[in-house]
C-alpha positions as CSV (number, residue, x, y, z in Angstrom):
1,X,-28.3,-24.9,9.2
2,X,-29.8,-21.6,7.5
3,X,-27.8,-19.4,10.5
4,X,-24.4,-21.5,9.4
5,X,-24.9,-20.1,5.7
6,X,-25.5,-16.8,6.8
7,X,-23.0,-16.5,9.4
8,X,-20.7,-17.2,6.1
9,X,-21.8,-14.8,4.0
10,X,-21.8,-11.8,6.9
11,X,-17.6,-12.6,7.8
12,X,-16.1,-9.6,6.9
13,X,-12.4,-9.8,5.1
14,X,-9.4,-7.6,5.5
15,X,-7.4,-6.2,2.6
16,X,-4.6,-8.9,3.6
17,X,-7.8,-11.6,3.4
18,X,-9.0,-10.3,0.1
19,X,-5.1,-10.6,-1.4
20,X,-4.7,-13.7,-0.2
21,X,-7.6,-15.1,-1.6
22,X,-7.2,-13.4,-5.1
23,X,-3.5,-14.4,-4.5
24,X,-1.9,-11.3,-5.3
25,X,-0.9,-8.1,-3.2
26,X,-2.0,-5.9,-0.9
27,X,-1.6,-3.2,-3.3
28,X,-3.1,-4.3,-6.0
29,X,-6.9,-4.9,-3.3
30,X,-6.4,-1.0,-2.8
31,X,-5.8,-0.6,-6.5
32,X,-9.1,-2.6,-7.4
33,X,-11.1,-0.9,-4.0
34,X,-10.1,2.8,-5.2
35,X,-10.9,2.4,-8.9
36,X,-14.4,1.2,-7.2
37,X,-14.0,-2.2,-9.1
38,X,-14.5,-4.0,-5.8
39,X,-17.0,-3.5,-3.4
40,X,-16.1,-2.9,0.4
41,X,-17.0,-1.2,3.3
42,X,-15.4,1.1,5.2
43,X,-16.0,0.5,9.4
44,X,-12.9,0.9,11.1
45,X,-10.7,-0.1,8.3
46,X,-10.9,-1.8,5.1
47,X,-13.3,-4.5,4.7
48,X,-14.8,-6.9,1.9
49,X,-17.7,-9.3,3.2
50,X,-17.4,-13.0,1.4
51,X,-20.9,-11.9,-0.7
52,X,-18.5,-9.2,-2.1
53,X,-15.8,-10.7,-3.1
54,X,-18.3,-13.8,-4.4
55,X,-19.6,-10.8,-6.5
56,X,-16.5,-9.8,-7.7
57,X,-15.2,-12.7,-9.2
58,X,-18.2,-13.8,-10.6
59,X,-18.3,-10.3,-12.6
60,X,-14.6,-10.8,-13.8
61,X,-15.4,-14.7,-14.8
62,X,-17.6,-13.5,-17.0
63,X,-15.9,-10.7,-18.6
64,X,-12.7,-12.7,-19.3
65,X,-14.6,-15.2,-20.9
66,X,-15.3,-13.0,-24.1
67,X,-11.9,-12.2,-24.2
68,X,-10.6,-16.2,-24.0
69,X,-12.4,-17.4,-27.0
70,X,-11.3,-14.2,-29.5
71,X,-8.0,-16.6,-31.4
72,X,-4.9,-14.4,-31.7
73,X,-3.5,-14.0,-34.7
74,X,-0.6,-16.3,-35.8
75,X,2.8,-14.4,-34.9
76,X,4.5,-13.6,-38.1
77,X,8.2,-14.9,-38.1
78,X,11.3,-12.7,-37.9
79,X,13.3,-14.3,-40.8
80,X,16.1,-11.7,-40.4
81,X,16.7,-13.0,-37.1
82,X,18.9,-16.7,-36.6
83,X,19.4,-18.4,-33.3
């Protein structure tokens, strides 16, 4: 059962892999792997292991969550403008 887990961990991801899993586009996993925000390695190509990416997230879960509980301030009305 160990050798199941680690097998998991050790599966390396292609950029197409990685953007469908964040759901978003190819360019923006070359965007995040140049500005060195997420981990990879390079063999012969472009490659994120599941530990990685389980990394990454977990690092942008918890910086969002500061963000998420700061209240915006109420918008102020236009009163010049009518619909």
């Amino acid at each position: 059962m160990t050798h199941e887990v680690n097998r998991e961990k050790n599966i390396m991801l292609k950029v197409q892999d990685v953007a469908a899993r964040l759901n978003c586009s190819t360019a923006t996993v070359y965007q995040l792997i140049e500005s060195q925000q997420l981990p990879h390695y390079r063999c012969p190509g472009i490659r994120v292991s599941e530990e990685q990416l389980a990394e990454f997230l977990a690092a942008r879960q918890s910086a969002e969550k500061p963000r998420q509980q700061a209240s915006k301030p109420p918008r102020q009305r236009l009163k010049h403008i009518r619909l």
